[in-house]
gemmi code that builds the backbone of each chain (N, CA, C; Angstrom):
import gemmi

chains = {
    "A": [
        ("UNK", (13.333, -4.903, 8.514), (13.034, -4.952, 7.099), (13.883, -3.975, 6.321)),
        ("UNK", (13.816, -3.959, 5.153), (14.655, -3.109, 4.390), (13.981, -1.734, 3.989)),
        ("UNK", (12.580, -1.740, 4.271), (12.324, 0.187, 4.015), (11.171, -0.191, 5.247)),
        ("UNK", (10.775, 1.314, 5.205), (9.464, 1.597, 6.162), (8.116, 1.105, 5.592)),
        ("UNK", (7.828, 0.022, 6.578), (6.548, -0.490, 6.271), (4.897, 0.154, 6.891)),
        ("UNK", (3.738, 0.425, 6.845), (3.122, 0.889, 7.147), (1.913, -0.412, 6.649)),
        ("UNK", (0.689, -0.433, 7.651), (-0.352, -1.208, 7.373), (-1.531, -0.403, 8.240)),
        ("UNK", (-2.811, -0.799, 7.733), (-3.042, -1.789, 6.307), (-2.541, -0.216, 4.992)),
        ("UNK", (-2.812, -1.079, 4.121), (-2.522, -0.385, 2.854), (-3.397, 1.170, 2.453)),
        ("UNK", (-4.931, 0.165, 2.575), (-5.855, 1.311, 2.444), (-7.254, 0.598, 3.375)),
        ("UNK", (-7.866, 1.895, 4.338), (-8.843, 1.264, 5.267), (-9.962, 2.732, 4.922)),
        ("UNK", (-11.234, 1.819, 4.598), (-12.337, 2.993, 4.576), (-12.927, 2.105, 5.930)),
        ("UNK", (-13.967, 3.764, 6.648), (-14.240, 3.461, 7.950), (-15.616, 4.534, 7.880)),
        ("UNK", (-16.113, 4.060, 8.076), (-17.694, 4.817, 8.523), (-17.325, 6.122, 9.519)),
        ("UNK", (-17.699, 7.195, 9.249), (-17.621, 8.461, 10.418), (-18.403, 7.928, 11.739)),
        ("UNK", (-17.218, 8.572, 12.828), (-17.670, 8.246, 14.108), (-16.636, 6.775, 14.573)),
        ("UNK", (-15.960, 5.928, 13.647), (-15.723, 4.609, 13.897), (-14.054, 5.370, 14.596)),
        ("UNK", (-13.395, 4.251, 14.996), (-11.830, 4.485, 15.233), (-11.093, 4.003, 14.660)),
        ("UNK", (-9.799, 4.470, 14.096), (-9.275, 3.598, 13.102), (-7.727, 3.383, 13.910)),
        ("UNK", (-7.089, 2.501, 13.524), (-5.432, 2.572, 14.091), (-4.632, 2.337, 12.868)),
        ("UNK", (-3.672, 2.851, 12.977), (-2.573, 2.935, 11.836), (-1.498, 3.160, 11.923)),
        ("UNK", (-0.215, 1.556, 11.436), (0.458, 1.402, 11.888), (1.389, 1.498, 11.111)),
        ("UNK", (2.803, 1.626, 12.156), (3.991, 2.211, 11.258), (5.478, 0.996, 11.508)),
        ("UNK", (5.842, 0.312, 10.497), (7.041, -0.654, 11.210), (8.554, 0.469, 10.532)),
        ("UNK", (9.344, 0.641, 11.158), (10.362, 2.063, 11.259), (11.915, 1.218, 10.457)),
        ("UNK", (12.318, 1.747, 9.520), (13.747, 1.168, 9.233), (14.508, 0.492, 10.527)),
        ("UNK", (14.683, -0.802, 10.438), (15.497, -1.180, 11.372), (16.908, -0.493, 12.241)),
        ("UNK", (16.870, 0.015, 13.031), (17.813, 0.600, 13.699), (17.547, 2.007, 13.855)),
        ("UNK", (16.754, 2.450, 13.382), (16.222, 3.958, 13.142), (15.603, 4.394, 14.765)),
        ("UNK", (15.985, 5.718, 14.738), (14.875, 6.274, 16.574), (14.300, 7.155, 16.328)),
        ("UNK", (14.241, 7.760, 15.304), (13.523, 8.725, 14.696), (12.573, 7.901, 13.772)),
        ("UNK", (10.844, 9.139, 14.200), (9.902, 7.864, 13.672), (8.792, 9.546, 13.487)),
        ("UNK", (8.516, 9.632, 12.382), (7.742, 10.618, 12.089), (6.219, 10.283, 11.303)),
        ("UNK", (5.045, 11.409, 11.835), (4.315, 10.358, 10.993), (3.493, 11.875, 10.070)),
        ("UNK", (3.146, 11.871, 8.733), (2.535, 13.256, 8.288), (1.549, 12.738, 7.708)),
        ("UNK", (0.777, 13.640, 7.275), (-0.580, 13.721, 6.693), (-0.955, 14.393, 5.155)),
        ("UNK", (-1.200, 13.632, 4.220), (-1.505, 14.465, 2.869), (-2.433, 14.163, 2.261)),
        ("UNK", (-3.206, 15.151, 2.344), (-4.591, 15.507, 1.685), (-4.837, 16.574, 0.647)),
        ("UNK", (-5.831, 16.360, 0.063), (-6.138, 17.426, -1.557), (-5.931, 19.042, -0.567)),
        ("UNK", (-5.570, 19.795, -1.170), (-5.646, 21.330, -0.373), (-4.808, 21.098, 0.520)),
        ("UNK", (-4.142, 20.455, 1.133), (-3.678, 20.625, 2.303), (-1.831, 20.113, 1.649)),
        ("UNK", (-1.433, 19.510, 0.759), (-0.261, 19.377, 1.022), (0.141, 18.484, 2.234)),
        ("UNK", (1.652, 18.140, 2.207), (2.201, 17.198, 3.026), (2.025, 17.921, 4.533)),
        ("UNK", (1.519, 17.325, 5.629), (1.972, 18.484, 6.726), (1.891, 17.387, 8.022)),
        ("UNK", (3.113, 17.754, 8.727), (3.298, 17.070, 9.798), (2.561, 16.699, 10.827)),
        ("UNK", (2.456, 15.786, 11.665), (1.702, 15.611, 12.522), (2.385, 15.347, 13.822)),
        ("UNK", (3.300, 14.373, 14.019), (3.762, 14.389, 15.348), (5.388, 13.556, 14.886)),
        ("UNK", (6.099, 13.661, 16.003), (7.850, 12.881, 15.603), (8.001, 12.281, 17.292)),
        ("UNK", (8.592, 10.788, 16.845), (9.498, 10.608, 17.752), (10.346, 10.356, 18.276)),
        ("UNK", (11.559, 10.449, 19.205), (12.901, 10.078, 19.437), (12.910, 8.604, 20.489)),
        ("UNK", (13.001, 7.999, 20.366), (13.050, 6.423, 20.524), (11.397, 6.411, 20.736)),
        ("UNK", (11.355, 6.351, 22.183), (9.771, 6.443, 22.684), (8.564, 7.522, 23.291)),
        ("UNK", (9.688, 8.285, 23.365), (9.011, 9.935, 23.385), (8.574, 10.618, 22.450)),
        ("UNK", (7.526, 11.952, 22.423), (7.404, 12.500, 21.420), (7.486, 13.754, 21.936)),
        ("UNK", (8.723, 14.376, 21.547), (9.069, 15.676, 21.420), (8.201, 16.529, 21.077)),
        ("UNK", (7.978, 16.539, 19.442), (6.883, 17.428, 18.955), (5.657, 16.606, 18.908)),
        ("UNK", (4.223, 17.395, 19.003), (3.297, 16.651, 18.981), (2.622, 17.995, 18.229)),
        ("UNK", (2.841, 18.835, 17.705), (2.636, 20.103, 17.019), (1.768, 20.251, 16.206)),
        ("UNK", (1.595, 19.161, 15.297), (1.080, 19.061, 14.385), (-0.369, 18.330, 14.071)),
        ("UNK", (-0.277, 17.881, 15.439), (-1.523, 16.759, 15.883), (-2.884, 17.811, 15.236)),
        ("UNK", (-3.739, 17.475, 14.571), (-4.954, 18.094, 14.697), (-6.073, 18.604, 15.330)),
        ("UNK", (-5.960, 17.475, 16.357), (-7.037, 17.728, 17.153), (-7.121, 16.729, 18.638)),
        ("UNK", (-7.615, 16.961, 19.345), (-7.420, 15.877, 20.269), (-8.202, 14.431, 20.231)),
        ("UNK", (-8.135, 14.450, 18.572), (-8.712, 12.738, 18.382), (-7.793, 11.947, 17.372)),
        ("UNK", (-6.688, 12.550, 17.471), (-5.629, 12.497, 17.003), (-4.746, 12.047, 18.245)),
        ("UNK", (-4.059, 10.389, 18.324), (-2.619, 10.752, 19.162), (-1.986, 9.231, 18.631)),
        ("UNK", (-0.860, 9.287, 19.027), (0.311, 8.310, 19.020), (0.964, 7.675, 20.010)),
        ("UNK", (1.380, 6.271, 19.323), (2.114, 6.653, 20.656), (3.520, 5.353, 19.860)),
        ("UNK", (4.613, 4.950, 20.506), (5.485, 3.907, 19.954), (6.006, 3.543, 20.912)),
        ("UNK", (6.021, 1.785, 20.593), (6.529, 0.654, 22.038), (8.345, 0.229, 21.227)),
        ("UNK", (9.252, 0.078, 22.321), (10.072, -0.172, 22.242), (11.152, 0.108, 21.484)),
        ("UNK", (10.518, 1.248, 21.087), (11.520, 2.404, 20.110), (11.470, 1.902, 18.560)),
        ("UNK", (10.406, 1.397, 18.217), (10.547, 0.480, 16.496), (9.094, 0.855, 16.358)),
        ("UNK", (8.193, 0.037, 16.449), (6.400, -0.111, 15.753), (6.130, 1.361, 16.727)),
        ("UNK", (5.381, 2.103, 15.635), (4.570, 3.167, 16.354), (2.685, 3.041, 15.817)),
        ("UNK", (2.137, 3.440, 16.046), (0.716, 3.596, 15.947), (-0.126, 4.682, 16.352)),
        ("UNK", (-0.704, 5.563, 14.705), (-1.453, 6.242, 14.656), (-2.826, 6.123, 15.119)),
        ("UNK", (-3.531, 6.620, 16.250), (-5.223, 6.508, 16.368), (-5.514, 7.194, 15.990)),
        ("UNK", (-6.907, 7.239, 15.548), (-8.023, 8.784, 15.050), (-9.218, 7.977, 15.425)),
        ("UNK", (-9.804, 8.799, 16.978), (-10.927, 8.465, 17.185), (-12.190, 8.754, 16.509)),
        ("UNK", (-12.917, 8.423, 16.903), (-14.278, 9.229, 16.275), (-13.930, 9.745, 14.927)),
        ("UNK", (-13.923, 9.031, 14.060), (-12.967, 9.466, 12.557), (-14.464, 10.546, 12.100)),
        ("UNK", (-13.705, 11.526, 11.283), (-14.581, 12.706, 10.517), (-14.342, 12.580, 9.050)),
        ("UNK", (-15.002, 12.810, 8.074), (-14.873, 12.847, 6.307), (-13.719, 13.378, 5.938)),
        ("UNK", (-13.358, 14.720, 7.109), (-12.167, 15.213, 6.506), (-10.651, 14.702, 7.217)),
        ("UNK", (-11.437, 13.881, 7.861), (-9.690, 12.918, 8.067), (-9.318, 12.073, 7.065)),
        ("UNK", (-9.764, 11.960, 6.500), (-9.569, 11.272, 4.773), (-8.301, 12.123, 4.175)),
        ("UNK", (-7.133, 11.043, 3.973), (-6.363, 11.395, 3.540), (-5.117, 10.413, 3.717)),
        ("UNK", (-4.107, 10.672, 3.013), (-3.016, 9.482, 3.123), (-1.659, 10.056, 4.078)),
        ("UNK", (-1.704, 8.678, 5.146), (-0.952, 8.915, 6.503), (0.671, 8.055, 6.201)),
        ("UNK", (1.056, 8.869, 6.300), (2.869, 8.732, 5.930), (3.333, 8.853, 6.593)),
        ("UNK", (4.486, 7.191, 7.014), (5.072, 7.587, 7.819), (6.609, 7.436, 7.702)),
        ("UNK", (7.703, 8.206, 8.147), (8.889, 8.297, 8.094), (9.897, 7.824, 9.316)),
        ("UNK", (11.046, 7.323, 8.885), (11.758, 7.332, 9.848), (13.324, 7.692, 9.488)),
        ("UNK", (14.218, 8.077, 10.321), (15.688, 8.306, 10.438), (16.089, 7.966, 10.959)),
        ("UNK", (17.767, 7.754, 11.000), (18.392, 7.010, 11.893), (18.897, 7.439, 13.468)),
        ("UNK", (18.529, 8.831, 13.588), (18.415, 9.768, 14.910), (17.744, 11.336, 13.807)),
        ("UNK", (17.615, 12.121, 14.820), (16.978, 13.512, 14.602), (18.099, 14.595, 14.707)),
        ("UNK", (18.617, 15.326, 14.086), (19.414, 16.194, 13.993), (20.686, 15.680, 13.389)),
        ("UNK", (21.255, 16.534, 13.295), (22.602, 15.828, 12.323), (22.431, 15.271, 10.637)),
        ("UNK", (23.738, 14.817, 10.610), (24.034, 14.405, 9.096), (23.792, 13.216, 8.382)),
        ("UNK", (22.919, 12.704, 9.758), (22.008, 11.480, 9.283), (21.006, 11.465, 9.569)),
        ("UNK", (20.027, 12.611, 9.343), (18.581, 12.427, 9.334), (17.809, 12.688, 8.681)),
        ("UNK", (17.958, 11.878, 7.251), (17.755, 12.035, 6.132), (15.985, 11.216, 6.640)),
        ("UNK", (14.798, 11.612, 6.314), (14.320, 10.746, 6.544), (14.014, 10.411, 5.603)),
        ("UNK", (13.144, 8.832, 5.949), (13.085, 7.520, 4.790), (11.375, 7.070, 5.096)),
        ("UNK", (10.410, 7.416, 3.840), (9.081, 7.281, 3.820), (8.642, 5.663, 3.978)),
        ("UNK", (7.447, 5.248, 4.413), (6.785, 4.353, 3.982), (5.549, 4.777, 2.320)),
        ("UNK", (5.319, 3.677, 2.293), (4.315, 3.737, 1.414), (3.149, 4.407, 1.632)),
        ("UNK", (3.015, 4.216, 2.939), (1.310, 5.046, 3.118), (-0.034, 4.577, 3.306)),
        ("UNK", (-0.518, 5.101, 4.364), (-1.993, 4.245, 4.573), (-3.070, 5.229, 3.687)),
        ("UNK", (-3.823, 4.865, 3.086), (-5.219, 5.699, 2.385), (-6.396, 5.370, 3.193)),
        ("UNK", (-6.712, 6.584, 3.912), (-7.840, 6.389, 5.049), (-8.847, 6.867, 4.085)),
        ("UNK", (-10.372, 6.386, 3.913), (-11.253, 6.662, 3.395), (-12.422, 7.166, 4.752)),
        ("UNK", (-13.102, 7.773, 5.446), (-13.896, 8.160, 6.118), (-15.006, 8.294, 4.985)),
        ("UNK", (-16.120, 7.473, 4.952), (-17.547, 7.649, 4.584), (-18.653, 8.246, 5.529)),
    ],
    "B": [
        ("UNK", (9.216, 31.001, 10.781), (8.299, 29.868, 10.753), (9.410, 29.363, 9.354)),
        ("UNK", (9.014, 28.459, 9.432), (9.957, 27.636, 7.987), (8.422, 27.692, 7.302)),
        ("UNK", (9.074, 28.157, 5.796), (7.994, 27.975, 4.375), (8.947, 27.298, 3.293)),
        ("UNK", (8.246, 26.782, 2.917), (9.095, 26.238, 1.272), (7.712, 26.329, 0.019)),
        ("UNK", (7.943, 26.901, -0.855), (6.802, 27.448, -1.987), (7.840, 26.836, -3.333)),
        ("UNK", (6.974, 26.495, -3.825), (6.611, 25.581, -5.178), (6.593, 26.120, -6.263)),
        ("UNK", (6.295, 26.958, -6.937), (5.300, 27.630, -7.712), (4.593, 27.430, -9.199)),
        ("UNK", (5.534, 26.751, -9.363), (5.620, 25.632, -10.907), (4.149, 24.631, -10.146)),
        ("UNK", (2.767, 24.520, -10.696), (1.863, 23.547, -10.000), (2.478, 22.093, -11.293)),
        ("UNK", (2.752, 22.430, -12.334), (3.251, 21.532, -13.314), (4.264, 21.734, -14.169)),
        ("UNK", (4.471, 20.657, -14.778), (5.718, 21.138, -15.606), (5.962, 19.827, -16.743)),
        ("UNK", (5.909, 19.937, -18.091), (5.971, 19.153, -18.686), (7.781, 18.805, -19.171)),
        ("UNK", (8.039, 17.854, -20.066), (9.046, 17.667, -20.340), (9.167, 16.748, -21.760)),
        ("UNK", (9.624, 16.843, -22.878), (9.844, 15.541, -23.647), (11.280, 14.729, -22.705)),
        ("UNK", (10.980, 13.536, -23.440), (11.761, 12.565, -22.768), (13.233, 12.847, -23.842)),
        ("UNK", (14.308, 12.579, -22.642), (15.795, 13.019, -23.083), (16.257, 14.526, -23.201)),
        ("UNK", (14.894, 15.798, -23.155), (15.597, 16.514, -22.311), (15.863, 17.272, -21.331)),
        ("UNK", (15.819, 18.358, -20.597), (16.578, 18.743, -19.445), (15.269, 19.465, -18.888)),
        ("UNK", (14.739, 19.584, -17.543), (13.836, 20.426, -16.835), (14.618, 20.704, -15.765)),
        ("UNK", (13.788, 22.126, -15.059), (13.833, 22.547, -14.027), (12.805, 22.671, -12.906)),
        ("UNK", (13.007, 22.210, -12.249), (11.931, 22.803, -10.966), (12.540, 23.423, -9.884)),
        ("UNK", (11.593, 24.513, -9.957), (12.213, 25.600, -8.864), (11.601, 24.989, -7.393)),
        ("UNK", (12.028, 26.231, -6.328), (11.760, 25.548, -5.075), (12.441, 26.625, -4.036)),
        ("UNK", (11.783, 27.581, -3.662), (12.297, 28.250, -2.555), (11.944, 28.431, -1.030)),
        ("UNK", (12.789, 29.027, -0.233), (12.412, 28.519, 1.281), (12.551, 29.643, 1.897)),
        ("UNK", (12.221, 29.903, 3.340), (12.117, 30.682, 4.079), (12.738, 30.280, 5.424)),
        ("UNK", (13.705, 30.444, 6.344), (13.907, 29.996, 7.466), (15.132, 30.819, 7.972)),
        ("UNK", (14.815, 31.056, 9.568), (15.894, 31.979, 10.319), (16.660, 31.081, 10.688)),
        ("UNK", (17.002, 29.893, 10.098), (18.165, 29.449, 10.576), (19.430, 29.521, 9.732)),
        ("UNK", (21.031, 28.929, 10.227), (22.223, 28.875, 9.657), (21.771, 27.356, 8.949)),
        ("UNK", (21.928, 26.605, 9.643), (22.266, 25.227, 9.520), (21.149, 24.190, 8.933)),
        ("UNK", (20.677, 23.566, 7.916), (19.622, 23.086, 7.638), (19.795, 22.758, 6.549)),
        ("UNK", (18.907, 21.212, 6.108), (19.006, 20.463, 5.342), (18.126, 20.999, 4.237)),
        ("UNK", (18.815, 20.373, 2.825), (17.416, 20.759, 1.690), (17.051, 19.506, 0.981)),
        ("UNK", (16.002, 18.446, 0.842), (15.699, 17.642, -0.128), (14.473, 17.811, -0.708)),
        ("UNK", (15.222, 16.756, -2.057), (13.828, 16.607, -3.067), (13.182, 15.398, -3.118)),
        ("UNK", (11.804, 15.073, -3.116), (11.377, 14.020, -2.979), (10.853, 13.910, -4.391)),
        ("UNK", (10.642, 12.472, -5.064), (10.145, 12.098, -5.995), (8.532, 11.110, -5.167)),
        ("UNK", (7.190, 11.750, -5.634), (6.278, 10.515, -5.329), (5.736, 10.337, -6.507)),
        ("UNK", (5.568, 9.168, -6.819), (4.955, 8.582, -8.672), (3.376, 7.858, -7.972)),
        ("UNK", (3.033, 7.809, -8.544), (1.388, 7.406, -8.453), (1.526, 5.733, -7.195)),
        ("UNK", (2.408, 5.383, -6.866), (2.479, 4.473, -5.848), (2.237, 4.893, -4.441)),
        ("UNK", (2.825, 6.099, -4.586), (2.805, 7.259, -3.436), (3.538, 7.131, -2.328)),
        ("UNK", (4.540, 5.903, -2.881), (5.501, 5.723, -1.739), (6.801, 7.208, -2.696)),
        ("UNK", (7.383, 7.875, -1.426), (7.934, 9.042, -0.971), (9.248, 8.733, -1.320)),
        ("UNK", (9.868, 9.091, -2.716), (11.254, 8.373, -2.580), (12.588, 9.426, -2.787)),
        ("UNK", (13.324, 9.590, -2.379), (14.494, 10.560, -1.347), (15.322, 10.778, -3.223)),
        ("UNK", (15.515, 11.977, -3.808), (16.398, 12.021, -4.972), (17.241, 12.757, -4.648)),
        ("UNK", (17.340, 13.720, -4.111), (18.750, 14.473, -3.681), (18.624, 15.136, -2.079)),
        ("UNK", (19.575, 15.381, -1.422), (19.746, 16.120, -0.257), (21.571, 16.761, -0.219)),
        ("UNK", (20.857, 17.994, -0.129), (21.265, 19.732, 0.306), (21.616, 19.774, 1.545)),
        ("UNK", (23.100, 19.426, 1.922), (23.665, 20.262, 3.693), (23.512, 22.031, 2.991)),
        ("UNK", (22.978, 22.644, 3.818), (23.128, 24.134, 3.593), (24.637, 24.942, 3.994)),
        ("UNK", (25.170, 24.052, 4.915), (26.788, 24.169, 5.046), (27.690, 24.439, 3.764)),
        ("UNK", (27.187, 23.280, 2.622), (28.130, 22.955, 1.626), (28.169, 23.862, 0.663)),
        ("UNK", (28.880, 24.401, 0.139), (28.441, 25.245, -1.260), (28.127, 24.875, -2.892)),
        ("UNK", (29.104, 23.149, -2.351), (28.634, 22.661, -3.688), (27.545, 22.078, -3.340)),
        ("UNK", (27.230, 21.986, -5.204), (25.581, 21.795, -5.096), (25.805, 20.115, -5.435)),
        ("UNK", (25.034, 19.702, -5.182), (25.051, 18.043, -4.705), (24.401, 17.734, -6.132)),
        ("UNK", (24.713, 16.099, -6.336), (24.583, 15.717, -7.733), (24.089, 14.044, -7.964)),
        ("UNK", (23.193, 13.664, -8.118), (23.290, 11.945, -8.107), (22.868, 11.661, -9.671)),
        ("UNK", (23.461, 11.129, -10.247), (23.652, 10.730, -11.486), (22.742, 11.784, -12.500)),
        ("UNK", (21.587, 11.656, -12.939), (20.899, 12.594, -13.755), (20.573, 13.553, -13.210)),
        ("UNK", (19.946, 14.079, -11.691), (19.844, 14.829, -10.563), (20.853, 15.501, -10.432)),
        ("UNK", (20.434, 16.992, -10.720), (21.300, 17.521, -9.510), (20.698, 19.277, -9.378)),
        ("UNK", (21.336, 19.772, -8.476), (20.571, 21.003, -8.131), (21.684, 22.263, -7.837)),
        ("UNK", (20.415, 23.200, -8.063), (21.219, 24.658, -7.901), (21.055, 25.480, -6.539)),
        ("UNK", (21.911, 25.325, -6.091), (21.517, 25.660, -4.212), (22.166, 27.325, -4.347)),
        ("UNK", (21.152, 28.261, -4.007), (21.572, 29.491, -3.803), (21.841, 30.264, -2.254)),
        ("UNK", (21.981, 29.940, -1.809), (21.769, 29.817, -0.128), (21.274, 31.461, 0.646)),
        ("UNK", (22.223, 32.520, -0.416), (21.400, 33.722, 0.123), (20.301, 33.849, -0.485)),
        ("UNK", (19.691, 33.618, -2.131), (18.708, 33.881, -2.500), (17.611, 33.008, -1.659)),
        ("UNK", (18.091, 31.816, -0.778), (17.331, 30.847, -0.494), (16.360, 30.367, -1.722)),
        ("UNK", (16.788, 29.883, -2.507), (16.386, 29.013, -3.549), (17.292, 27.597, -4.265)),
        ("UNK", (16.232, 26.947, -4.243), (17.019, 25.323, -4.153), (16.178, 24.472, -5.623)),
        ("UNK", (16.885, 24.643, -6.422), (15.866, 24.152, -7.853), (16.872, 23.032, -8.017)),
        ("UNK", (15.691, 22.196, -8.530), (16.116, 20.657, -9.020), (16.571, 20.622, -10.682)),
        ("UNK", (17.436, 20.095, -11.437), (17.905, 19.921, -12.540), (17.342, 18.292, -13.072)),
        ("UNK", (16.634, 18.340, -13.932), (16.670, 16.544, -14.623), (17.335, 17.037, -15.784)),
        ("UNK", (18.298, 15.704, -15.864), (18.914, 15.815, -16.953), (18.597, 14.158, -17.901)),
        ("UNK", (18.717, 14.633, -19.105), (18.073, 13.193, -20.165), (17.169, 12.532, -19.092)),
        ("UNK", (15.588, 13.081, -19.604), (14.611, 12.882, -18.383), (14.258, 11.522, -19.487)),
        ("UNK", (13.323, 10.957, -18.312), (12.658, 9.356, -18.983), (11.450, 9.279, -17.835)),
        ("UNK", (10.673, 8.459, -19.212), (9.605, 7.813, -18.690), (9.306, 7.923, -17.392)),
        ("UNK", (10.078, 7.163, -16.902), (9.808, 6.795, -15.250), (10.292, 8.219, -14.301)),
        ("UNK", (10.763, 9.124, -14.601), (10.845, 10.520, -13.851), (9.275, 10.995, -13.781)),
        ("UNK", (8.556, 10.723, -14.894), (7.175, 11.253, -14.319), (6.717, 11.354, -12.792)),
        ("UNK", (6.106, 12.225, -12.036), (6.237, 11.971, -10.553), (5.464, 13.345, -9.936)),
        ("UNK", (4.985, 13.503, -8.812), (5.104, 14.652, -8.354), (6.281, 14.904, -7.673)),
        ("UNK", (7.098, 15.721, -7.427), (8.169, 16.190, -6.868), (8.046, 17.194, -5.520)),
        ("UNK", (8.503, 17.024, -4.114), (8.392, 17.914, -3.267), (9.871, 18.540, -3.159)),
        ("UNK", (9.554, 19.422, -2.839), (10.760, 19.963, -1.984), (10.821, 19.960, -1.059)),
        ("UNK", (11.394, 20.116, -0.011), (11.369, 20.061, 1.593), (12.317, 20.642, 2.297)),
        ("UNK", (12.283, 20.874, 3.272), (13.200, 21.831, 4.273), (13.127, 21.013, 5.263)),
        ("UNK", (14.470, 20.703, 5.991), (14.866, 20.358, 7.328), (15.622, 21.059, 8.507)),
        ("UNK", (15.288, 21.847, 9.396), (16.079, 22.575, 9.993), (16.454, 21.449, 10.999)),
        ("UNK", (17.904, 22.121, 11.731), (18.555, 20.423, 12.592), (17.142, 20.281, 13.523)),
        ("UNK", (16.808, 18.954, 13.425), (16.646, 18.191, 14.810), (14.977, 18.196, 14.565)),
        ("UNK", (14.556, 18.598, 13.240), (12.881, 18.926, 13.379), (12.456, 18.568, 12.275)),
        ("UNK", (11.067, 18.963, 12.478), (9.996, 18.105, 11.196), (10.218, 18.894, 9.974)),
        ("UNK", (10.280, 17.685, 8.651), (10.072, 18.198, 7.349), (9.478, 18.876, 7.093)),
        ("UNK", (9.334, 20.337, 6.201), (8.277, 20.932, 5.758), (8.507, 21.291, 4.271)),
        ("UNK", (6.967, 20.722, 4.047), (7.522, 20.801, 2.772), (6.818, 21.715, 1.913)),
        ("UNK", (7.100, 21.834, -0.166), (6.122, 22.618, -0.215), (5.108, 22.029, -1.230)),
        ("UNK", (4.440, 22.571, -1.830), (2.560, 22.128, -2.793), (3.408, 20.941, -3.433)),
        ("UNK", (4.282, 21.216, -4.538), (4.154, 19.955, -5.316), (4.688, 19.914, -6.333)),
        ("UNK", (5.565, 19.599, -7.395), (5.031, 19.806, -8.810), (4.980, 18.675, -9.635)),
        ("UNK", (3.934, 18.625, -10.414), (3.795, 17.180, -10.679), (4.185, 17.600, -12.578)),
        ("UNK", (5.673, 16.606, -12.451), (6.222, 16.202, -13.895), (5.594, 15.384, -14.745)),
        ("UNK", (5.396, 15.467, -15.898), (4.753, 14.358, -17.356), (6.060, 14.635, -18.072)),
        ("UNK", (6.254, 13.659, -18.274), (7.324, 12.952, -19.657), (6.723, 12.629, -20.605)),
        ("UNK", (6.881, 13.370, -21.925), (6.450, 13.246, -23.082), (7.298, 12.332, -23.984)),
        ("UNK", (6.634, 10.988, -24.432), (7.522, 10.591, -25.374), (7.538, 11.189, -26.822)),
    ],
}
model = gemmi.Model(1)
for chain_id, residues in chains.items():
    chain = gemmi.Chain(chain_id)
    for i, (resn, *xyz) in enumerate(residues, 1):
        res = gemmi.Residue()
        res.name, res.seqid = resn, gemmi.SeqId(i, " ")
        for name, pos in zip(("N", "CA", "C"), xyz):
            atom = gemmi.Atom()
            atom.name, atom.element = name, gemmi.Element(name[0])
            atom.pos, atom.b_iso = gemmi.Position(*pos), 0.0
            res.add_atom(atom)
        chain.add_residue(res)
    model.add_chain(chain)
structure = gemmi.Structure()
structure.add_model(model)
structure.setup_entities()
């Protein structure tokens, strides 16, 4: 496709439920990043990856938090057991590799997780 | 640790003329990228300028452009003949090679007609 797609758009989910959230990556891109922005909290990273690995996982919150990406393109955010304060909008980025003078990264639109 | 601070939380503007937003950083590295992001109430994340910290000139895309100080470590954005559609929050961000964006609070622009 021509930018970074992300689905669904916006998902509210009852606390306790699991949600998945998905990321489709600029075509040709191996760099696949995904962050988190919420009121108080600002943009802040969560995990990156280089084709199908994830280097950093740094940013993960908690261990109901993980990722993972098939075939170096679609990646997918879980959050188990979702909490009120996982509410927030999940962004995800990609580049055309990680380091260097082309790793400009390039946003999706963004999922809006609602936790009730 | 990489920081990038904001400090402007807003910043108004009439439309056609010139603002600034500041934007400074913190990082022990040589080598590292600087951009500005524009997000407008769609909240899709859209790329307006990027800073090699190598370069000394300061980078420029048509109304955009910025003042890169590299020892003060401060990286402020220039609008020039601002409009309507510049309204936005604006990030700044820091890239050191090979790692995650960090960015900083925000500042969210109004264009006054």
């Amino acid at each position: 496709g021509a930018g970074v797609s992300q689905s669904p758009s916006n998902k509210v989910t009852e606390k306790g439920k699991d949600v998945e959230l998905r990321c489709d990556p600029i075509s040709g891109h191996t760099a696949l990043y995904w962050y988190r922005q919420s009121l108080g909290q600002g943009l802040e990273f969560l995990i990156y990856f280089q084709g199908n690995s994830a280097p950093d996982k740094s940013g993960l919150p908690s261990d109901r938090f993980s990722a993972e990406r098939t075939g170096g393109s679609v990646s997918t955010l879980t959050i188990q057991r979702t909490q009120q304060e996982d509410s927030a909008v999940y962004l995800c980025a990609s580049s055309l590799v990680s380091g260097g003078p082309t790793d400009t990264q390039y946003f999706g639109p963004g999922t809006r997780l609602t936790v009730l | 640790a990489q920081t990038v601070t904001q400090s402007q939380p807003e910043m108004s503007v009439q439309e056609a003329e010139t603002v600034t937003l500041s934007c400074t950083y913190d990082t022990s590295e040589s080598d590292y990228y600087l951009f500005w992001y524009k997000q407008p109430p769609s909240r899709q994340m859209i790329l307006v300028i990027r800073q090699e910290a190598y370069k000394q000139q300061n980078a420029t895309e048509n109304r955009f452009s910025v003042n890169f100080q590299k020892a003060a470590k401060s990286f402020s954005l220039k609008i020039s003949d601002s409009q309507l559609g510049d309204a936005a929050m604006y990030f700044c961000g820091l890239l050191e090679y090979g790692n995650k964006l960090v960015f900083g609070a925000g500042t969210i622009l109004r264009v006054k007609s």
